[in-house]
DODRENLUM-971530 format. One record per atom (N, C-alpha, C): x negated, y, z. Coordinates in pm, whole numbers, padded with zeros to 5 digits, always signed. Atoms other than C-alpha are relative to their C-alpha. Layout:
REM DODRENLUM-971530
XYZ;...
END
This chain:
REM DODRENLUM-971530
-00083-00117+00000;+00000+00000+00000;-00088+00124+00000;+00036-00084+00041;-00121+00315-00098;+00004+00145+00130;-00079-00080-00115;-00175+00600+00165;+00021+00149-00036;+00022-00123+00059;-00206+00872-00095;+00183+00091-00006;-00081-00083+00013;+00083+01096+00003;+00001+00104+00021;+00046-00182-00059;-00069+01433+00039;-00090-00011+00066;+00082+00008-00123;-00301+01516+00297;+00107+00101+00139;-00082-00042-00134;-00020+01733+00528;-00013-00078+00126;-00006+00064-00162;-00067+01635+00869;+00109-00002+00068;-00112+00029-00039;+00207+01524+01072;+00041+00116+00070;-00047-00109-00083;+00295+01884+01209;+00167+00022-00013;-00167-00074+00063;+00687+01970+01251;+00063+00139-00076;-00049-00121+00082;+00851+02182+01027;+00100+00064+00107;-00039-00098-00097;+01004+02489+01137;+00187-00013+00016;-00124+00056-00083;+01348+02354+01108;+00011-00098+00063;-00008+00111-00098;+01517+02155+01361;+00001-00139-00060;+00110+00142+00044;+01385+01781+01317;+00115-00084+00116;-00101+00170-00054;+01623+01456+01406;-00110-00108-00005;+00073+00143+00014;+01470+01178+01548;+00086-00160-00053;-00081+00140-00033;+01555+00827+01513;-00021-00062+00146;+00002+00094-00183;+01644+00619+01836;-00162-00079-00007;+00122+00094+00050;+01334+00431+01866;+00033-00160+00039;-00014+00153+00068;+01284+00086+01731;+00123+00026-00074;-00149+00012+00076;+01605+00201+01516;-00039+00071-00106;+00038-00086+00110;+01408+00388+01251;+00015-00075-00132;-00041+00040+00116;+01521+00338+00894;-00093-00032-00094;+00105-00031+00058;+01338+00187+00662;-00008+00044-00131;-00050-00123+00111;+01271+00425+00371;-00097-00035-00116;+00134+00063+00076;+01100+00403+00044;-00050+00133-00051;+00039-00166+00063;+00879+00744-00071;-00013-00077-00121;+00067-00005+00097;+00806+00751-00427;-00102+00121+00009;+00136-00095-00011;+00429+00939-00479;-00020-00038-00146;+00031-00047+00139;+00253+01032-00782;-00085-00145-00055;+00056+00097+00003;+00083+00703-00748;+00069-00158+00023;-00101+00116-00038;+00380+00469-00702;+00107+00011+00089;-00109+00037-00122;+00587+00374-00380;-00072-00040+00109;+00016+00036-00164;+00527+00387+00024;+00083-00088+00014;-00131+00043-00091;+00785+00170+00230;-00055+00044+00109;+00069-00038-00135;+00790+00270+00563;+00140+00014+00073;-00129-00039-00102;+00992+00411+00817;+00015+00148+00023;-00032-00182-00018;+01170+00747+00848;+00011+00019+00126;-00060+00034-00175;+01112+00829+01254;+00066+00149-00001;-00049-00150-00076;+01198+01190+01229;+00046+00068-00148;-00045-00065+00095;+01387+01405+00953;+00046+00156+00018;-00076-00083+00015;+01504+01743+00856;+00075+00032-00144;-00091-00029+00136;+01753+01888+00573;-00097-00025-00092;+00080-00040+00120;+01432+01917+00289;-00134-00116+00068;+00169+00089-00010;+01136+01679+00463;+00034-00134+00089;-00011+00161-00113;+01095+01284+00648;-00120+00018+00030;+00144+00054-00077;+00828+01188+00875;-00010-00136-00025;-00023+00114+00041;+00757+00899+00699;-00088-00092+00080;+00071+00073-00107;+00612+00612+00933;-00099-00139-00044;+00016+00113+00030;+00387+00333+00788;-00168-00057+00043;+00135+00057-00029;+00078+00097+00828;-00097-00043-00115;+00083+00078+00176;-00193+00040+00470;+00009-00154+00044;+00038+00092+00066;-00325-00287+00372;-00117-00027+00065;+00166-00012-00075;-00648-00210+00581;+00064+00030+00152;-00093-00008-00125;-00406-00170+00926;-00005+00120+00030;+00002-00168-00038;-00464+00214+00973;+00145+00062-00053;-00162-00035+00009;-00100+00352+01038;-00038+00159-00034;-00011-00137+00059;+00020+00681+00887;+00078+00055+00036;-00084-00063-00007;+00253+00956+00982;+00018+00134-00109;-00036-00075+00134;+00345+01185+00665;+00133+00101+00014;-00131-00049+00036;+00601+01474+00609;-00004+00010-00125;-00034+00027+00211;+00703+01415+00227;+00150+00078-00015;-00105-00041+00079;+00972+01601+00046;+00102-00075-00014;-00115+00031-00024;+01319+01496+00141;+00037-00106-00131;-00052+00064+00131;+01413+01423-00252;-00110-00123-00028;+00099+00091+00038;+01118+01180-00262;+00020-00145+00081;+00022+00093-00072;+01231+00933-00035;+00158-00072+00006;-00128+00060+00033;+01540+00673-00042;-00009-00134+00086;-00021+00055-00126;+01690+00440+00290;+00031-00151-00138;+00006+00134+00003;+01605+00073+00192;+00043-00101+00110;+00010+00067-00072;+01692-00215+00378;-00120-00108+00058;+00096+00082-00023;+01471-00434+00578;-00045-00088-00107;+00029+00130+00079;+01448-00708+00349;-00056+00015-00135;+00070-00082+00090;+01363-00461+00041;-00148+00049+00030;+00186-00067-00037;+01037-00277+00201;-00114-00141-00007;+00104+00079+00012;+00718-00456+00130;-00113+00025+00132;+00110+00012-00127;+00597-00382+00485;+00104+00034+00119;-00078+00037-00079;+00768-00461+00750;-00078+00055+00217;+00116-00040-00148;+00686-00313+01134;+00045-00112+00100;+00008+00073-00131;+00575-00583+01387;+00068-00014+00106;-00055-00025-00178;+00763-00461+01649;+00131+00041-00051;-00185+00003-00017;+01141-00468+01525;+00061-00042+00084;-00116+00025-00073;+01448-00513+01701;+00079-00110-00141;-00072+00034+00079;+01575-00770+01449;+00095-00037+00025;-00123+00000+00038;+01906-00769+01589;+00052+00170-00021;-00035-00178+00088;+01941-00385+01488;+00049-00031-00150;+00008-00015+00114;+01848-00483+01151;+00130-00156-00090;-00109+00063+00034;+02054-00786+01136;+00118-00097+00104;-00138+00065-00101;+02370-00804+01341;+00087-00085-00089;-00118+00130+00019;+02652-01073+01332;+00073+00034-00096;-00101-00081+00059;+02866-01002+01040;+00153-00047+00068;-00119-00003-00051;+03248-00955+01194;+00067-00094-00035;-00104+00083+00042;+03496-01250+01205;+00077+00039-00099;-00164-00019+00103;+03761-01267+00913;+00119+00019+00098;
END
């Protein structure tokens, strides 16, 4: 996985910023000029994500990327998956008939 998404440092933008619950963070896919992140969105605002992921070499990343650049995948889609899920978050019981 690729960690080329800018060099921005994880600083918050000056609008207000939504977290996710933790361990409940979505997982998201950036497109970059160089392909596709998967990862996890832990924090958002209207125009940017804090996108959350780990390379290929284990060195984790925190990224703010351009809102329009990024699109909520499901677990089972992302090609990187975080260690430390809650996999009944990601897959609850489906409801009796």
């Amino acid at each position: 996985m690729s960690s080329s998404i800018g060099t921005r440092m994880p600083v918050a933008p000056a609008a207000p910023v939504t977290h996710a619950r933790y361990r409940r963070e979505p997982y998201v896919r950036c497109q970059t000029g160089n392909g596709s992140v998967d990862g996890k969105a832990v924090a958002w605002t209207r125009t940017e994500v804090l996108l959350h992921w780990i390379d290929d070499d284990g060195q984790a990343h925190n990224r703010w990327t351009p809102a329009p650049t990024v699109r909520r995948i499901t677990r089972d889609e992302s090609a990187w998956r975080d260690p430390y899920d809650d996999f009944r978050f990601y897959y609850q019981p489906a409801l009796a008939a």
